[in-house]
N, C-alpha and C positions, 0 to 999 in steps of 0.2 A: 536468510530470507532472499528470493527471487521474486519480483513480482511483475508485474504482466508484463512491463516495458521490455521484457528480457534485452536486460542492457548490461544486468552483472546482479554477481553475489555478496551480498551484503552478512557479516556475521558481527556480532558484538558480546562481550565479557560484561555481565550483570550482577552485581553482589548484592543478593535478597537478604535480608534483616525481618524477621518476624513472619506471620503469616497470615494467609486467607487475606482477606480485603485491609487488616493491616500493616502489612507488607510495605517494607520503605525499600525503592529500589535507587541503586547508583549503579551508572555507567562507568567503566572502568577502562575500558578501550574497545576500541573499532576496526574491523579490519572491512576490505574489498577487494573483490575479483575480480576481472573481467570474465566474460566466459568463455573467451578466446574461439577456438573451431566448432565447440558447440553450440556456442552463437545461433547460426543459421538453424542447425539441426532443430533444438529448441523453437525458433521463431517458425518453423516445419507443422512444427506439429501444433501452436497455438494455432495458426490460419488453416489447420485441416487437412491440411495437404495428405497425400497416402504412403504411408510408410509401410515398413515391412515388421513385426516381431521382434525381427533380428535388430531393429535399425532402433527400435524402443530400445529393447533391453539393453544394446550397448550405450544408448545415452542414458539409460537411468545409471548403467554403473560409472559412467567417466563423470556425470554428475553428483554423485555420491564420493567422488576421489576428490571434485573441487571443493564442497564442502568438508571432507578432512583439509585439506590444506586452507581454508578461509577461517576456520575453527584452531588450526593449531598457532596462524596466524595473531587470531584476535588474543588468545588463551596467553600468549607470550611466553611459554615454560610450563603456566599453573596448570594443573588438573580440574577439570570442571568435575562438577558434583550431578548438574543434572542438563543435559542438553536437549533442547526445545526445535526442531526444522519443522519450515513449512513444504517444502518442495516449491515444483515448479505447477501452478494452474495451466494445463492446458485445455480444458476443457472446465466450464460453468453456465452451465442451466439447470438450475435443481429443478428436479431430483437429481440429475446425473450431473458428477462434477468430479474431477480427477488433478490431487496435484502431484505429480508424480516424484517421484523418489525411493529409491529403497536403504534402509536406515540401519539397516544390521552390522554394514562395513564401519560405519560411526562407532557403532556402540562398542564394537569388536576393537578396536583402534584406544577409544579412550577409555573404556574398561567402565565405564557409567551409564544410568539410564538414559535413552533415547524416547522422547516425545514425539508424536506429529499424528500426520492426519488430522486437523485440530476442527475441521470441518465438519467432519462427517456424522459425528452423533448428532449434530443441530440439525444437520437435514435428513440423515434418517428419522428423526424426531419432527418434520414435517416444516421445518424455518429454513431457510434460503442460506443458510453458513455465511453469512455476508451482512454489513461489516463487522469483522471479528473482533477488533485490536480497542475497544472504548471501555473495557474494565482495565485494560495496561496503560490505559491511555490517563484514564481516573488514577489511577498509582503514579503515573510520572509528571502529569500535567495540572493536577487537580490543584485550584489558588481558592483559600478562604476570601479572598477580595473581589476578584472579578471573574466575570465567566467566562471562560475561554473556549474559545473553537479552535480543535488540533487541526489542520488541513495537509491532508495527505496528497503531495502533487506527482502522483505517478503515473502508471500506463492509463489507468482509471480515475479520478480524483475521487477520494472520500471522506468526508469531516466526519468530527467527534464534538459535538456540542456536551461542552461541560456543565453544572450545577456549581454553586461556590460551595467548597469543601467545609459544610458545617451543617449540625446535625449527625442524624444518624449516619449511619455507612448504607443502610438501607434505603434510606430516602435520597443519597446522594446517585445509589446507584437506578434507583429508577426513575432520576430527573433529566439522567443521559439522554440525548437522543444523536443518533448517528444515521448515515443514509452513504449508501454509493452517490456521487454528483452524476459524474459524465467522461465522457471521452475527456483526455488531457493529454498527456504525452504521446498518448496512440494516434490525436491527430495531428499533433506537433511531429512526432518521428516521421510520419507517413510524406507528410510534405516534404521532409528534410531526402526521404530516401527518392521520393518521385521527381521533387523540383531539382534540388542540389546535388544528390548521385551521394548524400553520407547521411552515417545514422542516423545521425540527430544536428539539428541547429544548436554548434556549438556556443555557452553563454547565449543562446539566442540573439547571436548575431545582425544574424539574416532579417527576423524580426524588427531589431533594432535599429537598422540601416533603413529601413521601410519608411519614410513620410506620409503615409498616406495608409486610408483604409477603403476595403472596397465597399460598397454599402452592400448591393446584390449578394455577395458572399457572405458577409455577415448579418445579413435578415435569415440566408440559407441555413447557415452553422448555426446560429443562436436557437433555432426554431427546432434543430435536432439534437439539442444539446438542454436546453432547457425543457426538450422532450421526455431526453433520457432523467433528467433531476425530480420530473412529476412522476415520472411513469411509477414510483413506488417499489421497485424490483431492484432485486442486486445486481449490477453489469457482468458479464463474463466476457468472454472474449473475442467475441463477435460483433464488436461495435463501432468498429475503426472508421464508417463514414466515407468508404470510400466512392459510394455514388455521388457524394458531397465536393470530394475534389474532380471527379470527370467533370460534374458538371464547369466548375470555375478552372476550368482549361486554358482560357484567354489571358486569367487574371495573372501578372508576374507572381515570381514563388516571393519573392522577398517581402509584396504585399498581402500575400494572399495569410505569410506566416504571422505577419502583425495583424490580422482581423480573425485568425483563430484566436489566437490569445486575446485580444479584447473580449472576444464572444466568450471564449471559458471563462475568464476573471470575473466576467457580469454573473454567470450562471452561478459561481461560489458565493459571490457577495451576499446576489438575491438570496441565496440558502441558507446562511451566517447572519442574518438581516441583527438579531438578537444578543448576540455575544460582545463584549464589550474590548476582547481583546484577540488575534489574529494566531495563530502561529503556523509556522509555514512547514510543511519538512518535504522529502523526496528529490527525485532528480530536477522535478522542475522549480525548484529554487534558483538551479542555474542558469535558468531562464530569464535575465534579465530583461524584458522586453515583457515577458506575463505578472512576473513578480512586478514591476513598475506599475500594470494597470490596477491589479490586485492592490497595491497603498496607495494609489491615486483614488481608487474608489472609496476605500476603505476610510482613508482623508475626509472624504464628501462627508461620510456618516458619521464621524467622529469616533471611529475606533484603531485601535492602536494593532500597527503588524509590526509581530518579529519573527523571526527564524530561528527553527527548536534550536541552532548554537548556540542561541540568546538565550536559553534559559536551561543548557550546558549537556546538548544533545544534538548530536554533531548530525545536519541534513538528510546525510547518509545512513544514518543509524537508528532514524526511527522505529522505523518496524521492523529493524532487526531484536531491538532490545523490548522493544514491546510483545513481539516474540518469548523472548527472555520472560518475561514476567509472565505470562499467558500459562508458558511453561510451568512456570513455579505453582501458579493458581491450578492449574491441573492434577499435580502432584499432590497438594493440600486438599483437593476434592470439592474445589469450590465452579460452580458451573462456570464458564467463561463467557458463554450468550446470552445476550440480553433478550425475555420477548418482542418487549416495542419497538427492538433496532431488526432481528430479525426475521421476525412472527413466528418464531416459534412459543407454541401454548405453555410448556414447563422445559426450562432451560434442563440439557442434561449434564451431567458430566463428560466432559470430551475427553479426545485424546487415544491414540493407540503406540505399546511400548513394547521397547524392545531390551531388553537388557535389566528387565528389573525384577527381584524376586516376586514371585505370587505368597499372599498372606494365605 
């Protein structure tokens, strides 16, 4: 899994136990990448920039080589049975939406079936492909006790409002509700690359180091970010806000990076209002500066945050292994999209394969 933050590749080893919606999954191990020189290239073609044919197809295949080695990484020796890639999004506005990758060098390599595209029949079928990962999310997260909200802190932030896992499987699975939030990382990196000259606010330092918030900036940010959380729609990749930061030009970066984070922490909370228990995953966990406002607030309301390691899925591996499991539910021919998360009218069966016998 890549996802929007294009900051690295994430793979993870999932041993599925049973089927369809009763499916018990465990994490096995984790691997990650960086994406080294296609880095940029990638971060190219998210912002739109104009490439060439030639300048695609060589990064879909050196990005097809990265995940061989993120996969053989995580695999540790074992042979996978069935492998699940999202590719890379560079483009999302359904109806048109493209994650790129080509899957054949995989399958060719590990001799097993290849998954992906996992989009694309939900919005050919008329639903927004977005958010994907809340039946993998109901498989690894789902607590007969309390209700849990998975919070995905990446380029995008996106929860998974759970149901307590009792009852039918039917009812559990249509009590979900999920939604893209907002901007997250994208406007965390953006400051990190404009104010401080590096990717990302490392540990959210810079943040951290901040005393102060600006209010102007944070009425600005809140107001486009609490925008993006009503507006109803799935985020793609065009959201980064950057008329947001010309504006607050004056403001120091180190202040300006604690009053993004405030402003998104508020925007999750308010979304989460109902859940009784928190769980964190993505790059911005590392974010200690967002993560703090995030259990400060969280505190006020008297709900409880952990971090998916906390309940023995490693920050980094969320949505690689939810991934994993999507995979499996595809295989078993159970739809992976939800209508009330996506709008699509009748979930289809996803998924496009490569390496597998036709019945």
């Amino acid at each position: 899994m890549s996802g929007t933050s294009v900051d690295g590749l994430d793979a993870a080893l999932v041993e599925v136990s049973g089927t369809g919606l009763m499916m018990k999954a465990r994490v096995l191990h984790t691997a990650s990448r960086t994406l080294g020189t296609l880095g940029p290239i990638l971060r190219k073609m998210v912002d739109q920039h104009l490439m060439s044919a030639g300048e695609m197809a060589r990064a879909m295949t050196e990005f097809s080589l990265l995940h061989i080695a993120a996969i053989r990484e995580a695999c540790g020796g074992k042979n996978p049975d069935l492998i699940c890639v999202h590719g890379q999004t560079v483009f999302h506005a359904p109806p048109h939406s493209w994650q790129m990758l080509q899957p054949s060098p995989i399958a060719r390599v590990f001799g097993c079936p290849v998954v992906y595209d996992l989009r694309a029949a939900d919005i050919a079928a008329g639903g927004q492909g977005a958010p994907i990962t809340p039946l993998a999310d109901l498989v690894l997260f789902g607590d007969e006790k309390r209700r849990r909200g998975v919070v995905n802190l990446g380029g995008f932030c996106n929860v998974t409002l759970l149901p307590r896992s009792e009852g039918s499987l039917e009812s559990q699975r249509d009590g979900i509700v999920a939604r893209d939030v907002c901007a997250c990382n994208h406007v965390l990196d953006l400051i990190a690359r404009e104010r401080f000259g590096v990717p990302f606010d490392e540990q959210g330092s810079a943040a951290a180091g901040a005393n102060q918030i600006d209010g102007e900036a944070l009425d600005g940010l809140r107001a486009l970010v609490q925008g993006q959380a009503k507006s109803g729609r799935s985020l793609g990749t065009g959201d980064e806000l950057f008329a947001w930061l010309q504006k607050c030009s004056g403001v120091p970066g180190n202040v300006l990076a604690r009053t993004a984070c405030m402003a998104i922490a508020e925007t999750i909370l308010e979304v989460c209002g109902e859940v009784e228990v928190l769980i964190l995953a993505g790059g911005g966990t590392r974010n200690e500066a967002l993560v703090g406002f995030v259990r400060e607030g969280a505190r006020d309301r008297e709900q409880v945050v952990l971090l998916s390691s906390d309940v023995g899925i490693d920050v980094s591996a969320r949505e690689s292994a939810c991934f994993a499991v999507l995979g499996a539910l595809c295989q078993d021919g159970v739809p992976i999209t939800l209508p009330q998360v996506t709008g699509v009218k009748v979930a289809p069966v996803s998924g496009s394969w490569v390496g597998r016998e036709r019945q």
